[in-house]
N, C-alpha and C positions, 0 to 999 in steps of 0.2 A: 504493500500500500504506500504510494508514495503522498509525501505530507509537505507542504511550502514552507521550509524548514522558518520562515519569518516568522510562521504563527505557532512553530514547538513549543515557545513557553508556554502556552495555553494548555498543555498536555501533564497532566504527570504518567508519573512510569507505566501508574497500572492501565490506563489510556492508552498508552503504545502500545502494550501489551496485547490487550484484546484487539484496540484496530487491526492488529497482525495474526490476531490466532492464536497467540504466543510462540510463533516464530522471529524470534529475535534476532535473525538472521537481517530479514528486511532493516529493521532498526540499524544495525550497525551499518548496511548495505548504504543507506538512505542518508548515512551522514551524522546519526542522532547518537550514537552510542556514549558519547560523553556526557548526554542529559537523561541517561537510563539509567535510575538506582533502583536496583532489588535486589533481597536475598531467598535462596533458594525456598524458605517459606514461603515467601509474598508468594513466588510465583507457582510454588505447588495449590496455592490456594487458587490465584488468578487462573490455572488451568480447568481445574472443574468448574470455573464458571464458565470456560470458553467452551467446556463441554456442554454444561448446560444449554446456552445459549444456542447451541449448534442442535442437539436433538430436540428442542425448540421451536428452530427454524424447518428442519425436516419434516416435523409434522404438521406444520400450517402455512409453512413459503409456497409461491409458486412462480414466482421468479428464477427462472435457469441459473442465473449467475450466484445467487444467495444460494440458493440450494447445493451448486457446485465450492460454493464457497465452508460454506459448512458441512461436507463429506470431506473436504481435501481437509479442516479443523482436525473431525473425527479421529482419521488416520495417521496426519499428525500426531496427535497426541493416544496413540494406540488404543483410540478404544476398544475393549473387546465385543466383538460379536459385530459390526457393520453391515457384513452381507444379509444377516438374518435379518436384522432390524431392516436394511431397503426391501427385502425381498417382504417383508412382511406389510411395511408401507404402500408397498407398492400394489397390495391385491384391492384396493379399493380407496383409489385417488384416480386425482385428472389425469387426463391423457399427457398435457406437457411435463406433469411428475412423473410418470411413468417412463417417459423417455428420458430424462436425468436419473434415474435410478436404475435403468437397465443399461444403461452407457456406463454407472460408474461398476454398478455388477462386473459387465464385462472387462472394463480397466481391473479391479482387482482381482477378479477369479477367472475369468473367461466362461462367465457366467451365459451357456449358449445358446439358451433361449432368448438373450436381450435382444438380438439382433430378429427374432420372428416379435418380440412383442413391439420393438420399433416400426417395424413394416405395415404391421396391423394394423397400426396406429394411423398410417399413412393410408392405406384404403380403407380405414372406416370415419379419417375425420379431414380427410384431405383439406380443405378451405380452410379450416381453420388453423389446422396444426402443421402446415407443411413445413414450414422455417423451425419450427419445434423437432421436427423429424430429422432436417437435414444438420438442423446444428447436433443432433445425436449422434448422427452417425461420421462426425469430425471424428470419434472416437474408434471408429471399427477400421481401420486402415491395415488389420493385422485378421482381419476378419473374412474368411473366403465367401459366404453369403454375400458380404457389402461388398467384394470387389465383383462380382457376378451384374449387381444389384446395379453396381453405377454402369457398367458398361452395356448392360441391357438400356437405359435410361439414356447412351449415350446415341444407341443405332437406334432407338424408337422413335417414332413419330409425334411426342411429347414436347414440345420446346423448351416449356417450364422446367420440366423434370431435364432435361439436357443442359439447361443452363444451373440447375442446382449442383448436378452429378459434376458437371467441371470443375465448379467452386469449391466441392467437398473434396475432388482430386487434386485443383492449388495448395490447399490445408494440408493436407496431407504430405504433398512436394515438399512443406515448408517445415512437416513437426514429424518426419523422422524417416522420409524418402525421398532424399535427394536426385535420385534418377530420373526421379517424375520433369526436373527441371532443365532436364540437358535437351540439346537440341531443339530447340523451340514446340516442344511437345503441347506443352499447356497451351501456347499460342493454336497450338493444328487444333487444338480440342474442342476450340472456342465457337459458339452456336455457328459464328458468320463464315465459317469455314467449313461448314458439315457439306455441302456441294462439289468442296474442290478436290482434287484428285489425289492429295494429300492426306484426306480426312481418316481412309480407314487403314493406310499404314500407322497413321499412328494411335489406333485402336489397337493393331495386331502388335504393335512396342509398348504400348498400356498392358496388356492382356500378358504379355513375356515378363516384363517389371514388376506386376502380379501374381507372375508364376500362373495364372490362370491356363489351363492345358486346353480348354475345347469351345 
């Protein structure tokens, strides 16, 4: 979290503390570490309220980014049992919670049904929840369903869903497949190119980068 270090004094520790989760990592990162006093008490204590505050937020956020915010908390500070508690959240909440809690399933376990309960999601609330959907599946880049999933989206006669599936495969170029970026690939993938002679070699360099076989 970064904070405009003019108005730090406005802060005390235990303020920093939680702003950050109690990752105090950010604090020193950020510049502040010399206006950070605590001892290992304060902040054993400060921790279970970030805990608090985190299972909290899980069962009544519905904000993508609070919600991711307070699972990355969680883990943080090792609480035990997360997967059960999402999995257990998750059998009767909204659709865009469902999809932050099967995307973080799958980050942490490879939990394999996230990736059918994400889809579903998608043909049964499309209009509403699509950017819900697709900011999910930011997460499945190691997932054989979602690379199947985009590349069928990329040869269909869909424009929407074609220009999502690119977006979801830049993301992906940028947080932990560099391959994706060579050769002006993302460029070939781009809607306004799906005509040109170009477009489905680099579906079949998508598909090998994928490892996808057929």
């Amino acid at each position: 979290m970064y904070i405009l270090k003019d108005n730090i004094q406005n802060f005390t520790s235990k303020e920093l503390y939680m702003m950050n989760g109690g990752q105090k990592l950010y604090i020193y990162k950020d510049g502040f570490g010399d206006i950070y006093k605590a001892t290992p008490a304060d902040e054993a204590a400060w921790a279970k309220e970030v805990i608090e505050r985190a299972l909290k937020v899980i069962t009544t956020e519905t904000n993508r980014v609070t919600l991711q915010s307070a699972i990355a908390d969680l883990v943080y500070h090792k609480y035990d049992g997360i997967p059960a508690l999402l999995l257990k959240t998750m059998q009767d909440t909204t659709p865009e919670r469902q999809v932050v809690f099967a995307s973080a399933l799958w980050n942490m376990v490879q939990y394999e049904n996230s990736f059918d309960i994400v889809i579903e999601i998608l043909k049964q609330y499309r209009p509403r929840f699509l950017n819900d959907v697709f900011h999910g599946l930011n997460d499945f880049k190691e997932h054989e369903g979602a690379h199947h999933f985009l590349v069928s989206c990329l040869l269909g006669n869909d424009d929407e869903l074609l220009i999502k599936a690119q977006q979801t495969i830049a993301i992906w170029a940028w947080s932990g497949l560099p391959e994706l970026r060579e050769n002006n690939l993302l460029e070939m993938l781009q809607i306004e190119n799906k005509n040109n002679a170009t477009f489905k070699p680099a579906i079949e360099r998508l598909k090998e980068i994928l490892k996808i076989k057929n």
